[in-house]
C-alpha positions in Angstrom: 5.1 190.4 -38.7 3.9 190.9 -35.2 0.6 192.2 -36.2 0.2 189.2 -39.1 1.0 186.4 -35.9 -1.7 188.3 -34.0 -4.5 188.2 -37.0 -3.8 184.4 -37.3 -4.1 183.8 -33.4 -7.6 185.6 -33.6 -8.9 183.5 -36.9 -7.2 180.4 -35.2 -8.7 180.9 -32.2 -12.3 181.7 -33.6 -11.9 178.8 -35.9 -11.0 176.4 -32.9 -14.3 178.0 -31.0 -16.5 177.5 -33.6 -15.6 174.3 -34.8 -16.1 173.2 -30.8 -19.8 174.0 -31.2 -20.3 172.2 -34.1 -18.8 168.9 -32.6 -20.2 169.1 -29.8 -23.7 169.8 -31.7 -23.4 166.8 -33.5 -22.3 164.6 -30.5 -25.8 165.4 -28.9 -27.6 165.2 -32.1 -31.1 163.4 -32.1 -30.5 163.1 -28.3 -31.8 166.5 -26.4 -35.8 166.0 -25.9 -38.6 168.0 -24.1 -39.8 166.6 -20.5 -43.0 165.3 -22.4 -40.9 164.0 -25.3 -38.2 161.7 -23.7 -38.6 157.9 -22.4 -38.5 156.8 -19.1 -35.0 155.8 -17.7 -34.6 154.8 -14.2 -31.7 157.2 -13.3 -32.1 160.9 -14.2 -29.1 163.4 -13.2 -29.6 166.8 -12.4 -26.8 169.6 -12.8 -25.5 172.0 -9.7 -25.6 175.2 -10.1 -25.2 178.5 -7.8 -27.1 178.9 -4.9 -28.6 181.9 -3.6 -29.5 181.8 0.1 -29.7 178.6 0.4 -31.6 177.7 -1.9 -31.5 176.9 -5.7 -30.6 180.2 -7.7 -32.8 180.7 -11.3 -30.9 178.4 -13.3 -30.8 175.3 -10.9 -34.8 175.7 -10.2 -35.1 175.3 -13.8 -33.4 171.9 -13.7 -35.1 170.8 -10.4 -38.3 171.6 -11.7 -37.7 169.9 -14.9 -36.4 166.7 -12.6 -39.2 167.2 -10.0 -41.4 166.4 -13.0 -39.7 163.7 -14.9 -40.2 161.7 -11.2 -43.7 162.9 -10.7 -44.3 161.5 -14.6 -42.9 158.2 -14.2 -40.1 158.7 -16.6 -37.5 158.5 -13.6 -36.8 156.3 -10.5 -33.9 157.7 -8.4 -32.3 161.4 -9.0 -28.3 161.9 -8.8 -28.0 165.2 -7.9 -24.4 166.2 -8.5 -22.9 169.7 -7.7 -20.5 171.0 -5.0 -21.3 170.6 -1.7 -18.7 173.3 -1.0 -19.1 175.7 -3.4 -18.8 179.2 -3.4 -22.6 180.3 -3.3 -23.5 177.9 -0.9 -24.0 173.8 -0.6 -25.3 172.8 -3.9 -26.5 169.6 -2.7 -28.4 170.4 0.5 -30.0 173.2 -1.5 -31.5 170.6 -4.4 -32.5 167.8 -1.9 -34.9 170.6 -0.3 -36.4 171.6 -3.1 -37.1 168.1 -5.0 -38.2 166.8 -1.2 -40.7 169.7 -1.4 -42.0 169.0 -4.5 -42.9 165.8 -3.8 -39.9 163.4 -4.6 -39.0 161.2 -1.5 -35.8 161.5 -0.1 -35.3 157.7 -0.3 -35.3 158.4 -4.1 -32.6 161.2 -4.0 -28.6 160.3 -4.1 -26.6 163.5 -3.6 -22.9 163.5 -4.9 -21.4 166.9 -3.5 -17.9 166.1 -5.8 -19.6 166.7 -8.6 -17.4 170.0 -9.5 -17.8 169.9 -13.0 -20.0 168.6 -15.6 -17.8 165.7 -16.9 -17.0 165.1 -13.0 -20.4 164.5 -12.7 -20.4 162.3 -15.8 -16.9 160.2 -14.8 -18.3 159.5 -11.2 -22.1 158.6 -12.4 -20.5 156.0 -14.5 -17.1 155.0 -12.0 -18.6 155.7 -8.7 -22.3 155.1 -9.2 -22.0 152.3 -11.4 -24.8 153.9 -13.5 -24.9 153.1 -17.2 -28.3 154.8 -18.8 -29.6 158.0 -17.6 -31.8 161.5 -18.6 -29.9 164.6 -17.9 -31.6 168.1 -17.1 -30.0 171.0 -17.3 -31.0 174.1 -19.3 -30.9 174.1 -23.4 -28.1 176.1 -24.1 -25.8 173.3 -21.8 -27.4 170.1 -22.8 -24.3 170.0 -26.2 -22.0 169.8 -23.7 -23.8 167.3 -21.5 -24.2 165.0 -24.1 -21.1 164.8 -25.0 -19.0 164.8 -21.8 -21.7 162.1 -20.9 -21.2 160.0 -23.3 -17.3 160.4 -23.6 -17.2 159.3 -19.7 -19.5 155.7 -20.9 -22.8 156.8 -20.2 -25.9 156.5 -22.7 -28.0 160.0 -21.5 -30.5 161.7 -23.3 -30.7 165.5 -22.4 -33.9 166.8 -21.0 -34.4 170.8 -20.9 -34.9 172.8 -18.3 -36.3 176.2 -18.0 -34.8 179.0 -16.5 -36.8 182.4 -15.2 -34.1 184.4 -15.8 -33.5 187.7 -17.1 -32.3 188.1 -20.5 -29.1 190.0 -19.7 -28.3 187.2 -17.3 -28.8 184.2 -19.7 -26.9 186.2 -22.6 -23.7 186.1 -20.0 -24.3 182.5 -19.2 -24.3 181.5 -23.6 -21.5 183.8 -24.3 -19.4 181.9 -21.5 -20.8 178.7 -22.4 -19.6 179.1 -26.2 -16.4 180.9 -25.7 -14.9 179.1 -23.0 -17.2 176.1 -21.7 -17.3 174.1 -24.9 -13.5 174.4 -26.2 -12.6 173.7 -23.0 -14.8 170.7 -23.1 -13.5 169.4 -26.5 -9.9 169.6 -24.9 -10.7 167.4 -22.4 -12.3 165.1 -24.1 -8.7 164.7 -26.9 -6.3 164.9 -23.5 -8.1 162.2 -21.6 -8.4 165.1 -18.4 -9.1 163.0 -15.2 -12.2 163.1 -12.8 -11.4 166.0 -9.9 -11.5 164.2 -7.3 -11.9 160.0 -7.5 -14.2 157.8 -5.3 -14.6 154.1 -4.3 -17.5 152.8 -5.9 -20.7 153.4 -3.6 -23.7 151.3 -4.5 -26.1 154.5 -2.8 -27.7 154.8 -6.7 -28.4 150.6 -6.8 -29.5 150.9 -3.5 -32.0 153.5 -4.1 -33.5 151.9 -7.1 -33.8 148.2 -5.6 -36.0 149.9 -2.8 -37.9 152.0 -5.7 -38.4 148.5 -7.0 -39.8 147.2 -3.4 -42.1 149.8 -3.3 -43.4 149.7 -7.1 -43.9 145.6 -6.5 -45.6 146.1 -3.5 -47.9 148.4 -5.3 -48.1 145.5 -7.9 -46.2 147.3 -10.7 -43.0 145.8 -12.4 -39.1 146.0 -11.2 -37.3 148.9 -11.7 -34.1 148.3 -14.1 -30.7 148.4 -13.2 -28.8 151.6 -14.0 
């Protein structure tokens, strides 16, 4: 009997894992592009990840890069870079302002949120605290499903852009194994249970702020307004 309750916990379990995958799949469908591929949106959002020394470990270069070039390109005005400013590698946020600053992205064009824990944190206070509607999000392929979706349940319209990752293969193969066996069901149960932003803000107009002086510029340079986000 034991044994039986066991086996039906496993294929329940699997089940419940797969079928997270799928929906989350077909949440982001149509909506995950290439940086060449995807239209300009003023507001693009670029994922934390761990930091190494101080500065951006493999997988958050990847998504700075990625963001670098969607400002370089013209397909994005201001950059919210969310992450942990206290995390446990280092400060997320201080580490991705360095290295989009050095790549060529002015730092009047960068808005850091360091409360951005978790990726539908960073989703619920883009939308609550930031007052941003429409936005790209970067972060590496194998993420982007649950970007999308988390995204989009906390009221923003996002399209995912990917980002690279020079990583090695052992080290990505952990990072898609947690992803599907614990990031995505995990995801889907927040979404049914309505889970709460981490830690709530007033709203801060930093992301309006930064867009209306993009717009200065781009007017001064004769070009057109920049949109709201």
């Amino acid at each position: 009997m034991v044994k039986s309750l066991a086996g039906l916990a496993v294929i329940g379990l699997a089940a419940f894992i797969t079928a997270s995958t799928m929906w989350l799949r077909k949440l982001s469908a149509g909506r995950i592009f290439s940086v060449d591929d995807v239209d300009p949106v003023p507001v693009v959002i670029v994922f934390g990840a761990q930091v190494k020394q101080g500065g951006p470990g493999s997988f958050l270069t990847g998504r700075l890069a990625a963001t670098a070039d969607l400002v370089r390109s013209g397909k994005a005005d201001v950059v919210l870079a969310s992450g942990d400013r206290n995390g446990e590698s280092g400060d997320e946020i201080a580490a991705m302002t360095t290295y989009l600053v050095n790549k060529g992205v002015p730092r009047a064009q960068i808005v850091g949120d360091g409360l951005g824990l978790r990726t539908l944190d960073t989703g619920l206070r883009a939308s609550r605290t930031y007052g941003v509607r429409r936005a790209l999000v970067v972060s590496q392929a194998f993420h982007l499903p649950r970007v999308v979706a988390l995204c989009t349940h906390a009221g923003l319209d996002v399209s995912g852009v990917i980002a690279e990752c020079d990583c090695r293969r052992r080290i990505l193969q952990k990072n898609l194994a947690r992803e599907v066996l614990l990031a995505r069901p995990k995801a889907v149960l927040d979404m049914v249970v309505g889970k709460r932003v981490t830690v709530s803000s007033p709203p801060d107009p930093a992301v309006r702020d930064a867009l209306r002086n993009r717009s200065a510029v781009h007017a001064q340079a004769g070009g057109g307004d920049v949109s709201a986000p």
